[in-house]
C-alpha positions, 0 to 999 in steps of 0.5 A, a space after each residue: 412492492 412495500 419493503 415494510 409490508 415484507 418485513 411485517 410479514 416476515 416476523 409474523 411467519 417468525 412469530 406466528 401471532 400479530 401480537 408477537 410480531 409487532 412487539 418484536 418490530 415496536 409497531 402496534 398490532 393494527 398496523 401489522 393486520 393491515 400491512 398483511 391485508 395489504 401485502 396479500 391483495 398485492 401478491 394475489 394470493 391467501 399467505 397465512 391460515 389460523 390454526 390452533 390459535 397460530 397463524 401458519 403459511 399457507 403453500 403460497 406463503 411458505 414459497 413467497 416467504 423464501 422468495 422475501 428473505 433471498 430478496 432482502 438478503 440481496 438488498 442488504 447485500 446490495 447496500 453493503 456494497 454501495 456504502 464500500 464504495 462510497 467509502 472506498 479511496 478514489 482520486 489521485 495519490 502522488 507518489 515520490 520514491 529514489 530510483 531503487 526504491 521504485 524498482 526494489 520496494 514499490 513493485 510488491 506493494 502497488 499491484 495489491 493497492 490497485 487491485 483493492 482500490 482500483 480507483 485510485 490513480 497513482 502517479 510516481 516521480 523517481 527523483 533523489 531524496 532532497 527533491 522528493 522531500 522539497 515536493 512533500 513539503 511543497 505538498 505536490 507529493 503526498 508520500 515519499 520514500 526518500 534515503 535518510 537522513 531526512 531532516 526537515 522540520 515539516 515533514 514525519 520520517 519513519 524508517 522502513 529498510 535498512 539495505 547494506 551497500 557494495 562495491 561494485 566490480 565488472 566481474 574480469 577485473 582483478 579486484 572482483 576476486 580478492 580480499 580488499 583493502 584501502 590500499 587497492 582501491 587507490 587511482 582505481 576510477 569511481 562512478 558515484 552518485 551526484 554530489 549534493 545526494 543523500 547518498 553521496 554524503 553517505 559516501 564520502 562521510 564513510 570513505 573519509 572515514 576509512 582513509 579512502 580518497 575516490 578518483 572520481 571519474 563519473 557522477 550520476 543519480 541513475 544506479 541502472 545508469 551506473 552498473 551499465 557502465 561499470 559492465 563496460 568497463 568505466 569504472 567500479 562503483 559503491 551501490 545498494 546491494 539489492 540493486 545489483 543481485 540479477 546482475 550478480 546471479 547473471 555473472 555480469 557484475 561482481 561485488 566485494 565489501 567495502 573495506 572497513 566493514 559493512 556501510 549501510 543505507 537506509 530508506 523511510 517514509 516522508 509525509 507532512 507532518 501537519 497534514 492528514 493524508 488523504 483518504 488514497 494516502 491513507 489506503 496506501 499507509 494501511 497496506 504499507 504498514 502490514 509490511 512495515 509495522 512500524 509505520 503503524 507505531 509512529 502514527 500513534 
């Protein structure tokens, strides 16, 4: 059946007079009476009847008339929706995140991305920030969420969390129940992070700082790895605050402030900064930037 004939037949039962109706569709008048001829020989039936000057719906009318605008209601809905999901992000997005990052920020945000672009297929690489940079730069990672400093002339770093770091105790140890100072944590064994890391150069430049010197026993870039084994019994380690809380809450990790005062890490954004993300990069800074205005502000 003829979209067009059901649309003229529409404004003239809106209108009441062919006149009124082709005006309102920029028509002329003959290809209204036509259109309506047509449209009634197709449906079988007499749709309008003169009266007073007025063409009104016969009861065949009125009820086709109901049955026309529900369908084009439904058309219109139906080309809403394609449109959207012709529109919609689809194809790989690659993401790059630290380890704590992974378990602490991406959790919130990757159910809601799928459920709204269901079509899009995130890949994570768990890595320490100077390889997730590298592999933004190298542009086999789209986005990044890498501890800072980054400094790279290629890529755009926005700052996202700002997460306090803590000394991190087996709870029997008798540090886990006092006061510290510099002095107590002389020949007391360290599980660190990796020299070379981000964070690891955080570290040291804050313990030089305080005039404290770490017997460093173990090296790793694994924080899950480092509070198992400080639960053994290896050793104490300094770690993101956030990282240890179900374990605290569970009694089988203490911490106490790093002596000196609070030392904190922060982690931000990375992407290129000479290239458009994607259109699934794109969707992923939009949901990224209802939690963190700023990454809104910085795209600006």
């Amino acid at each position: 059946m003829d979209l067009t004939r059901i649309r003229y037949f529409l404004a003239v039962a809106r209108r009441g007079q062919v006149t009124a109706a082709a005006r309102e569709l920029c028509v002329t008048q003959p290809a209204v009476s036509i259109a309506l001829q047509r449209l009634e020989k197709e449906v079988g039936a007499a749709l309008f009847e003169r009266r007073a000057g007025r063409l009104s719906l016969t009861p065949a009318g009125v009820r086709f008339a109901a049955a026309a605008e529900q369908a084009l209601r439904r058309l219109e809905e139906g080309r809403r929706a394609a449109v959207r999901v012709s529109e919609a992000p689809s194809g790989p997005l690659r993401l790059g995140a630290t380890d704590v990052a992974s378990i602490h920020l991406l959790p919130d945000l990757l159910p809601e991305f799928h459920r709204i672009y269901p079509d899009v297929e995130v890949s994570i690489d768990v890595d320490s920030s100077r390889p997730l940079v590298a592999a933004v730069v190298a542009e086999s990672l789209d986005l990044a969420l890498a501890t800072l400093p980054v400094d790279h002339p290629d890529v755009a770093v926005t700052a996202l969390t700002r997460e306090p770091m803590t000394l991190v105790i087996p709870p029997t140890h008798p540090l886990a129940r006092r006061r510290l100072t510099a002095r107590d944590l002389e020949d007391q064994p360290f599980l660190l992070y990796r020299r070379g890391s981000t964070t690891r150069a955080l570290i040291d430049r804050e313990l030089a700082a305080r005039r404290i010197e770490p017997r460093v026993v173990m090296e790793t870039g694994h924080p899950e790895a480092m509070k198992r084994l400080v639960a053994a019994g290896l050793g104490i380690a300094i770690l993101p605050k956030i990282s240890v809380a179900d374990e605290v809450r569970r009694k089988t990790l203490a911490v106490r402030p790093i002596p000196g005062g609070p030392l904190f890490r922060e982690t931000g954004l990375v992407r290129r900064r000479d290239r458009e993300p994607s259109p699934a990069g794109r969707a992923f800074l939009a949901l990224l930037g209802r939690r963190f205005p700023q990454i809104t502000r910085s795209a600006k």
